[in-house]
C-alpha positions as CSV (number, residue, x, y, z in Angstrom):
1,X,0.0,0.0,0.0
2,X,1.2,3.2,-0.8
3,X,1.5,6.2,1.5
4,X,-0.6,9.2,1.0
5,X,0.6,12.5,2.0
6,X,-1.1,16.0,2.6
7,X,1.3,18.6,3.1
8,X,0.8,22.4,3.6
9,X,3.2,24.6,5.2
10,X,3.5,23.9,8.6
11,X,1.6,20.8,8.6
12,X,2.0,17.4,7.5
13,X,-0.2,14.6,7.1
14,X,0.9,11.0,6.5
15,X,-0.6,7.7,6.4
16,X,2.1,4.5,7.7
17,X,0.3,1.3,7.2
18,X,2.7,0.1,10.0
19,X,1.0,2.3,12.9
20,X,-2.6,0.9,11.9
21,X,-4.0,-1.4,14.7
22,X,-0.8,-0.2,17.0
23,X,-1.7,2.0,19.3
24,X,1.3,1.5,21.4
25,X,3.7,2.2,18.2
26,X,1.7,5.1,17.4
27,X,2.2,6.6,20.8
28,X,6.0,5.9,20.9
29,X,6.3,7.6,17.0
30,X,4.7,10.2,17.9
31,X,6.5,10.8,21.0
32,X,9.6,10.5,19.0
33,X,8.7,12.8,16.0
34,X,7.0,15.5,18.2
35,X,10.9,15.6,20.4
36,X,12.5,16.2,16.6
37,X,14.0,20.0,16.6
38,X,10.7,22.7,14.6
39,X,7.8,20.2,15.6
40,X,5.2,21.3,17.3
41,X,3.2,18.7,18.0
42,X,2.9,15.1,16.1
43,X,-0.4,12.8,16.6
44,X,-0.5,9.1,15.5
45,X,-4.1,7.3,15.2
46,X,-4.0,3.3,15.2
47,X,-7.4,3.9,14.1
48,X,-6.6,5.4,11.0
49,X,-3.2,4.8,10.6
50,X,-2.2,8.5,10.0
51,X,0.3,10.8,11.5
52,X,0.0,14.5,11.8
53,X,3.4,16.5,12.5
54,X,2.2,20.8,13.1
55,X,5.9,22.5,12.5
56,X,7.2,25.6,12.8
57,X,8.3,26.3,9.0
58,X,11.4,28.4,10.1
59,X,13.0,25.5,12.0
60,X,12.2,22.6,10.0
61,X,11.0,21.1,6.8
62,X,8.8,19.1,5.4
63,X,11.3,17.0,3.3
64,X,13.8,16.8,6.8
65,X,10.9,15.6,8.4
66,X,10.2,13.0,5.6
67,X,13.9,12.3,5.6
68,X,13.9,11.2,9.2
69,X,10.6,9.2,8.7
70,X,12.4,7.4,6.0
71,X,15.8,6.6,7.9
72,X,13.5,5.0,10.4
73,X,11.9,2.9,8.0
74,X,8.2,4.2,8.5
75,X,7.6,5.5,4.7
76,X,9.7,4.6,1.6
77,X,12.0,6.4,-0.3
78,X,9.3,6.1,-3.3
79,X,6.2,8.2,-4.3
80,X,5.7,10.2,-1.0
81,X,8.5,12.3,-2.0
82,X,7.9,12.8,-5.7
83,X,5.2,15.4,-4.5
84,X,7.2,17.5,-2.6
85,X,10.2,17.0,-4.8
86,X,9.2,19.5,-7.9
87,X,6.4,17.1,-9.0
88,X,2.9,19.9,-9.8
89,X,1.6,20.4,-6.1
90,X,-1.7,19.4,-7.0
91,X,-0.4,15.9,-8.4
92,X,-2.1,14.1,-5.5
93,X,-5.5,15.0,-6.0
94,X,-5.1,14.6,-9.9
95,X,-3.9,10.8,-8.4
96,X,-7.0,10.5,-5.8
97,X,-9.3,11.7,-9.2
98,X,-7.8,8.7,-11.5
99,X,-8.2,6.5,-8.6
100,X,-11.4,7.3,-8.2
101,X,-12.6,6.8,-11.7
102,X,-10.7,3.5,-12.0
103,X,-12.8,2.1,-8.8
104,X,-15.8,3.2,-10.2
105,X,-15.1,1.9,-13.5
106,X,-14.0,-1.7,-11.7
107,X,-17.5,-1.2,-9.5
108,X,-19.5,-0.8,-12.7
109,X,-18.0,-4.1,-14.5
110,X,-18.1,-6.4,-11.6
111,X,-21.8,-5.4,-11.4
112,X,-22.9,-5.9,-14.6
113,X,-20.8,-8.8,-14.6
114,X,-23.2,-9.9,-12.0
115,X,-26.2,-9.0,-13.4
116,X,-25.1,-10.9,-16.8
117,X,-24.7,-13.6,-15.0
118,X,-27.7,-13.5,-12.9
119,X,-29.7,-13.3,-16.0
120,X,-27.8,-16.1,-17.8
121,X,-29.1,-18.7,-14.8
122,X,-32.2,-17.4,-15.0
């Protein structure tokens, strides 16, 4: 599964796969990210697998941030960075979009798949 990322100024939202159903990781991440030097606070939901990191742009960065997410091994080096790293800022949502449109395209068949086939028996 990939990780999605929202990111504006000051604010960073991930999702980590790894802290879903972990309450007890999430804590300790978030403990450790929200002691990194220009973080504010840092929340991690087991629920919902997410973490939110509130910095303060003049002492940190999003892409340091990211940096020390990677080096612990909660996000890969792939695709999370792309969209901070020069790719069009709203290449994520263009990304949800085509998602979108491909479920819904995969919904549609596998329903009138059924309904063929319904028919077919009957």
């Amino acid at each position: 599964m990939n990780e999605y990322m929202h990111h504006v100024p000051g604010r960073l939202r991930i999702r980590v796969p790894a802290l879903k159903g972990d309450a007890d990781r999430a804590q300790r991440i978030a403990a450790r990210v929200a002691a990194r030097a220009g973080v504010v606070s840092a929340r991690a939901s087991a629920v919902t697998g997410s973490l939110v990191i509130h910095y303060d742009v003049r002492q940190a960065s999003s892409e340091a941030l990211l940096g020390g997410l990677r080096e612990e091994g909660l996000i890969r080096a792939n695709g999370i960075c792309a969209s901070l790293a020069g790719a069009a800022p709203d290449l994520h949502l263009s990304q949800r979009l085509g998602s979108k449109v491909a479920d819904k395209f995969i919904e549609t068949l596998v329903e009138r798949s059924a309904v063929a086939l319904i028919t077919a028996l009957i």
